[in-house]
C-alpha positions in Angstrom: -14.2 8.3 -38.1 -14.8 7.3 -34.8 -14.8 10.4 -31.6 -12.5 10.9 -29.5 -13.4 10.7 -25.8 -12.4 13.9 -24.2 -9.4 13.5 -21.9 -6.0 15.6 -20.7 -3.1 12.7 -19.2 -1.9 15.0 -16.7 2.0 14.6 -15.3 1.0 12.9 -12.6 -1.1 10.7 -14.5 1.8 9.5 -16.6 3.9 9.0 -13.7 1.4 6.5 -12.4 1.7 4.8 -15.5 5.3 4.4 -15.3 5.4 3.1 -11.7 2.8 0.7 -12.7 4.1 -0.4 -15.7 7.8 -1.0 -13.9 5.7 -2.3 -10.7 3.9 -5.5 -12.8 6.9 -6.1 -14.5 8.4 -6.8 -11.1 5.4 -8.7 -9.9 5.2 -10.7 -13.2 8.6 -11.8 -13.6 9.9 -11.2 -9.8 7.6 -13.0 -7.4 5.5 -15.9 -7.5 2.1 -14.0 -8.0 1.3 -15.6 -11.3 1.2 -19.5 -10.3 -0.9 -18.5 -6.5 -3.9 -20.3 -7.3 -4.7 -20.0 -3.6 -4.0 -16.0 -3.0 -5.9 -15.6 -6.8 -9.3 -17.0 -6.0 -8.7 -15.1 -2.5 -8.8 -12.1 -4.4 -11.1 -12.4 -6.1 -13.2 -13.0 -3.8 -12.1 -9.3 -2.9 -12.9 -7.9 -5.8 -16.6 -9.2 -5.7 -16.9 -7.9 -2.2 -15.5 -4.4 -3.0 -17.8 -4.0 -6.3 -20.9 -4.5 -4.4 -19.8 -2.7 -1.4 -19.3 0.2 -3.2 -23.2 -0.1 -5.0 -24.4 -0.5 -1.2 -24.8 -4.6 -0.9 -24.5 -5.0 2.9 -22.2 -8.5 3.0 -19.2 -9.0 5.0 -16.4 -10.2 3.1 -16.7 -13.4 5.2 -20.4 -13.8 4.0 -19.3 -13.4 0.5 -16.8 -16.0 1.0 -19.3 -18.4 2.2 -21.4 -17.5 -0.9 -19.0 -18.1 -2.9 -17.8 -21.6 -1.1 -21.4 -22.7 -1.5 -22.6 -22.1 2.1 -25.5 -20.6 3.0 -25.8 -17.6 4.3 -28.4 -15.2 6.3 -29.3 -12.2 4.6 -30.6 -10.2 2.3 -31.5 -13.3 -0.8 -30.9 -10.3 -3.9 -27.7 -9.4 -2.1 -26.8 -13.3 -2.0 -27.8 -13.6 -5.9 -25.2 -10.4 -6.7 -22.3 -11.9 -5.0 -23.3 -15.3 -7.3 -23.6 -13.3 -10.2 -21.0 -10.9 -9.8 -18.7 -14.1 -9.1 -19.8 -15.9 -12.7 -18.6 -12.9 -14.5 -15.4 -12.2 -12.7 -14.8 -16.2 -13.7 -15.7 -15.7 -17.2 -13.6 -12.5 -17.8 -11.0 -13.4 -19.9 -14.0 -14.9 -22.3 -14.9 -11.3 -23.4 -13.7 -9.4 -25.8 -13.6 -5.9 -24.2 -14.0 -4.7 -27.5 -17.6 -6.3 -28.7 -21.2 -4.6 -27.2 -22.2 -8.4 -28.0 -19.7 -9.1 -24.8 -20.6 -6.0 -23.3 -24.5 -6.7 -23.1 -23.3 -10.6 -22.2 -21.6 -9.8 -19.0 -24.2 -7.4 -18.2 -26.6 -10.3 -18.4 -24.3 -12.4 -16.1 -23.9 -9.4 -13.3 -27.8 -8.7 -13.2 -29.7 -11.8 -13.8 -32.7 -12.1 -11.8 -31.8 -8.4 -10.6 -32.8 -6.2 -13.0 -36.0 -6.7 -15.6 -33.4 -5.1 -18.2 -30.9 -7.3 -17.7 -28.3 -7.6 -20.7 -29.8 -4.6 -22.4 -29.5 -1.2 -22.5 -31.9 0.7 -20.6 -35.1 1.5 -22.8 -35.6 4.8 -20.5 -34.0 7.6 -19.4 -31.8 8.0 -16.4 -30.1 10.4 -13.6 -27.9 10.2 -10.7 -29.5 12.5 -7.8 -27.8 13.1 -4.3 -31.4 13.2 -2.8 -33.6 15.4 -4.6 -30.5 17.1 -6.5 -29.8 15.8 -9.7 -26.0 14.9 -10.1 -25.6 13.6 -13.2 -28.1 13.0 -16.4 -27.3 10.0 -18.4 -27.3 9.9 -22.1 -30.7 10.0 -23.5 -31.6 6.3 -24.4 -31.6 6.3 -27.7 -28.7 7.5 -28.6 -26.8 4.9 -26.1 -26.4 1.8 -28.6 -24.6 4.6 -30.5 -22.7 5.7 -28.1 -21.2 2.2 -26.3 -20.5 1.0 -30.2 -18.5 4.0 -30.7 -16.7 4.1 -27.3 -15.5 0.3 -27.8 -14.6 0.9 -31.3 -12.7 4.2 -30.2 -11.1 1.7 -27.5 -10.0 -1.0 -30.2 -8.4 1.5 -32.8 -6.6 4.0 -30.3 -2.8 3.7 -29.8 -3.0 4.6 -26.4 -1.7 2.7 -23.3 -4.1 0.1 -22.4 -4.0 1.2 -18.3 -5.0 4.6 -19.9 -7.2 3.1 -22.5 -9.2 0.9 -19.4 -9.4 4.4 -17.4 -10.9 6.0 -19.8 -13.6 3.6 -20.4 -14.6 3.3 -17.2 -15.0 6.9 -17.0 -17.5 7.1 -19.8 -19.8 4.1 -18.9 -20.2 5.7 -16.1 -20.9 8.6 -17.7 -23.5 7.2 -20.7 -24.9 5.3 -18.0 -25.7 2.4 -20.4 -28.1 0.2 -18.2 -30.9 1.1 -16.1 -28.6 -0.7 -13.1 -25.7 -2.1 -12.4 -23.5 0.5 -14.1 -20.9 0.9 -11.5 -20.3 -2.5 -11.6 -19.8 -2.9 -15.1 -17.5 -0.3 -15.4 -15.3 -1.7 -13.0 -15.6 -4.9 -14.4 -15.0 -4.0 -18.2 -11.9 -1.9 -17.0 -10.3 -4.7 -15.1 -10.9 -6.6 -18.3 -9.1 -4.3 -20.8 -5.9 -4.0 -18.3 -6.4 -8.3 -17.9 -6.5 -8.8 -21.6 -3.0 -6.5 -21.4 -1.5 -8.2 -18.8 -3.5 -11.3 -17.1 -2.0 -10.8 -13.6 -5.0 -8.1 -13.4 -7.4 -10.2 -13.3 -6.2 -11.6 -9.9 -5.8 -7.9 -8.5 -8.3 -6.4 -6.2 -8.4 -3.2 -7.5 -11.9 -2.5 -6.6 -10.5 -2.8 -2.9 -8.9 0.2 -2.9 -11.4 2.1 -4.9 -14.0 1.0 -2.0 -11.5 2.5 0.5 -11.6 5.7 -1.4 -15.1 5.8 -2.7 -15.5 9.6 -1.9 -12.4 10.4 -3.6 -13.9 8.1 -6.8 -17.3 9.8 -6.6 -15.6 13.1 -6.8 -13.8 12.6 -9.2 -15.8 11.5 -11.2 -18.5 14.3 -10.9 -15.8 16.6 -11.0 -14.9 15.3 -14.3 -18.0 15.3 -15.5 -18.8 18.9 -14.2 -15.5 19.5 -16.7 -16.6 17.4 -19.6 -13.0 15.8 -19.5 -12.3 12.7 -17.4 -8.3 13.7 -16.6 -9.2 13.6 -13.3 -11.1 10.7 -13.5 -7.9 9.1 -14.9 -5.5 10.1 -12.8 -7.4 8.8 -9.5 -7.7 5.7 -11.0 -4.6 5.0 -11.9 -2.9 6.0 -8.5 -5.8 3.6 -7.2 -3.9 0.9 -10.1 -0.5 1.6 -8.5 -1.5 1.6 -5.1 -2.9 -2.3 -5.6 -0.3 -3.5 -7.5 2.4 -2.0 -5.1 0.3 -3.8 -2.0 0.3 -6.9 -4.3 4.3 -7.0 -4.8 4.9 -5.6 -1.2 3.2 -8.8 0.3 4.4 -11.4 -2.4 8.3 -9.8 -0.4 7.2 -10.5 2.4 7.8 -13.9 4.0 5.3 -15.8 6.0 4.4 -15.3 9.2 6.9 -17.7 11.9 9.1 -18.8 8.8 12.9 -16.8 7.5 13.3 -15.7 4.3 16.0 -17.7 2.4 17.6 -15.0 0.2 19.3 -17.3 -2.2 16.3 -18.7 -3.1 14.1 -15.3 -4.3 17.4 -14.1 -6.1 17.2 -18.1 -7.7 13.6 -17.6 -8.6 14.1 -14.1 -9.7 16.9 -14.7 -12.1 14.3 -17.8 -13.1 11.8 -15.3 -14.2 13.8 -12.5 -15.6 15.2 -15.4 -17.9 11.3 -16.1 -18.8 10.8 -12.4 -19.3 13.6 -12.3 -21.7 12.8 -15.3 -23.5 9.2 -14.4 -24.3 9.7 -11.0 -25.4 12.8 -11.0 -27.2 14.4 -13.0 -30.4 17.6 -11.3 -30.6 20.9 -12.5 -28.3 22.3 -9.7 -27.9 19.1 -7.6 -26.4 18.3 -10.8 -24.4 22.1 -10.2 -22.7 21.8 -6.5 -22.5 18.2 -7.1 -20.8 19.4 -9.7 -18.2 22.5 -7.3 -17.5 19.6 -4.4 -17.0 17.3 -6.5 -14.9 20.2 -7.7 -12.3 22.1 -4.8 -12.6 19.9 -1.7 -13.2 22.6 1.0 -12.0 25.1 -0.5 -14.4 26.9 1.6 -17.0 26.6 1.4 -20.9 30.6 1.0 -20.5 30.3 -2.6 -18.6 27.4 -3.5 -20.4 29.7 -3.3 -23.3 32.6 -5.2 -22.2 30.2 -7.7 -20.3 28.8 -8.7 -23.9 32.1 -8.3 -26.2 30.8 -5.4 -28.0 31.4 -1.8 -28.9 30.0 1.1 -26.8 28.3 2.1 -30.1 26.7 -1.4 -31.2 25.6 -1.2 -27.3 23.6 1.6 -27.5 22.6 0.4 -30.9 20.0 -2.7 -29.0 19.5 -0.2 -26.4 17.9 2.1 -28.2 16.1 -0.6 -30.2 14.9 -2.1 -26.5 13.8 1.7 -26.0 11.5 1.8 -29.8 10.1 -1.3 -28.1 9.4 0.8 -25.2 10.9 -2.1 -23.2 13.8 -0.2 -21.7 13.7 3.3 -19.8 16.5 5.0 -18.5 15.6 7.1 -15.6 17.9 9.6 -14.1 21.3 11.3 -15.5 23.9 8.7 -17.0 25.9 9.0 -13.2 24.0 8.4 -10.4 20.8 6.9 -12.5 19.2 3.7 -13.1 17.7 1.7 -15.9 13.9 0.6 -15.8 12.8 -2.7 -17.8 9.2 -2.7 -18.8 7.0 -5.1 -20.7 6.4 -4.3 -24.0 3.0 -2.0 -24.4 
């Protein structure tokens, strides 16, 4: 049997989650986020930048947009080869399986070539993290860490739990094996925008390494304070507030209109109804939950009553696919039956 990772989903961890899971839904399906190809690669590009910021490479964004573009660019040449490296994994992402130390050891190889003399192995010595001549944190002892990634990605592949929480947790304990002699950081971030991209592709065009750069003393605590507790609930928990804070930001500026041009409400309620159809379609065989769900989407404060005479059915065979949309964990009600609101998620 494989270990469990020690963790605790606090309430406001599981809040996150439901915010998120309701917020991509509504980037998904609601906005044009998907089909971007400009505002992806533009991300990115973000991503990269925020990565190797947060390991201490010096490059302005704008330099690691030339880099990326194929310009040259004047500084530090090992810097220049990270951004090139860090930019072939990104582009290679949905080519791993998350789940395989084969992958795991592969994208390693990409992020470090020419970096690191380990590159795409694990670290034949051991390692610590010191906050200058203090020791903060001891990695796993070096021969046990084959052992130890096998088991976590295994533990990853079986567990039933949500894969935002799932990619949290992950990222906590690379981080705290400490796998490779470098790049560490950066392959935790990577391999946990990879398990929430192979859940829900939109994530690998979200910059969620952006906001953890803008909060890199609250991600460095707590993550030692996680450690200090042998239980990364805290870990979680700021990570997934950093997961709902991007993908907010993300659906915030796909509402928002140009700059010097008006917004044409006719047509985001046309392309919104467009994609709420293509939600419906793709998730769901049955008729009746397909009506209920596109009554739910445009309507979410409506009652169980007009649903019911909105579809020709009883109150009872109603609440019959609504409580199979809720096994699916597809439909939430939130609130008290007056005064609340229904809450349509992608299936987990």
């Amino acid at each position: 049997m494989v270990s469990k990772p020690p963790y605790t989903i606090t309430v406001k961890a599981a809040d996150h989650l439901t915010k998120i899971a309701e917020t991509v839904t509504r980037l998904e399906y609601g906005t044009g986020f998907k089909r971007d190809i400009k505002l992806h690669r533009k991300n990115r590009v973000r991503s990269i930048h925020s990565s190797l910021a947060i390991e201490g490479n010096s490059l302005s964004l704008d330099e690691v947009t030339d880099v990326v573009e194929g310009k040259l660019v004047a500084g530090k040449q090992a810097e220049v080869k990270e951004v090139k490296n860090a930019y072939e994994a990104y582009d290679k992402i949905m080519t791993f399986d998350p789940f395989a130390v084969k992958d795991f050891l592969r994208a390693h190889k990409l992020m470090t070539d020419g970096l690191v003399k380990e590159s795409g192995k694990f670290r034949y010595g051991d390692v610590g993290v010191f906050d200058g001549d203090v020791v903060i944190h001891r990695g796993a002892r070096s021969q046990f860490v084959p052992q130890l990634i096998g088991e976590l990605l295994e533990w990853a592949k079986t567990t039933e739990l949500h894969p935002v929480l799932r990619s949290a947790i992950v990222h906590y304990e690379i981080e705290t094996i400490h796998p490779f002699a470098d790049g560490n950081g950066r392959m935790g971030r990577l391999w946990q925008t990879l398990i929430l991209a192979k859940w829900n592709e939109i994530f690998a065009w979200i910059p969620m390494e952006s906001l953890v750069y803008e909060k890199r003393p609250q991600y460095y605590n707590a993550l030692q304070n996680a450690q200090s507790l042998n239980d990364s609930g805290e870990f979680i928990e700021f990570t997934l507030s950093a997961i709902l804070d991007a993908v907010e930001a993300q659906a915030k500026q796909m509402n928002e209109p140009p700059s010097g041009t008006a917004s044409s409400k006719e047509k985001l309620v046309e392309e919104f109804v467009e994609n709420a159809d293509l939600f419906v379609e793709k998730f769901v065989d049955n008729e009746t939950q397909r009506s209920i769900l596109r009554l739910l989407i445009a309507q979410p404060t409506i009652s169980a009553k007009r649903i019911a005479e909105e579809v020709g059915m009883s109150s009872r065979g109603v609440q019959k696919s609504i409580d199979a949309l809720k096994k699916r964990g597809m439909v939430e009600r939130i609130g008290p039956a007056k005064g609340g609101h229904w809450l349509v998620k992608r299936p987990t």
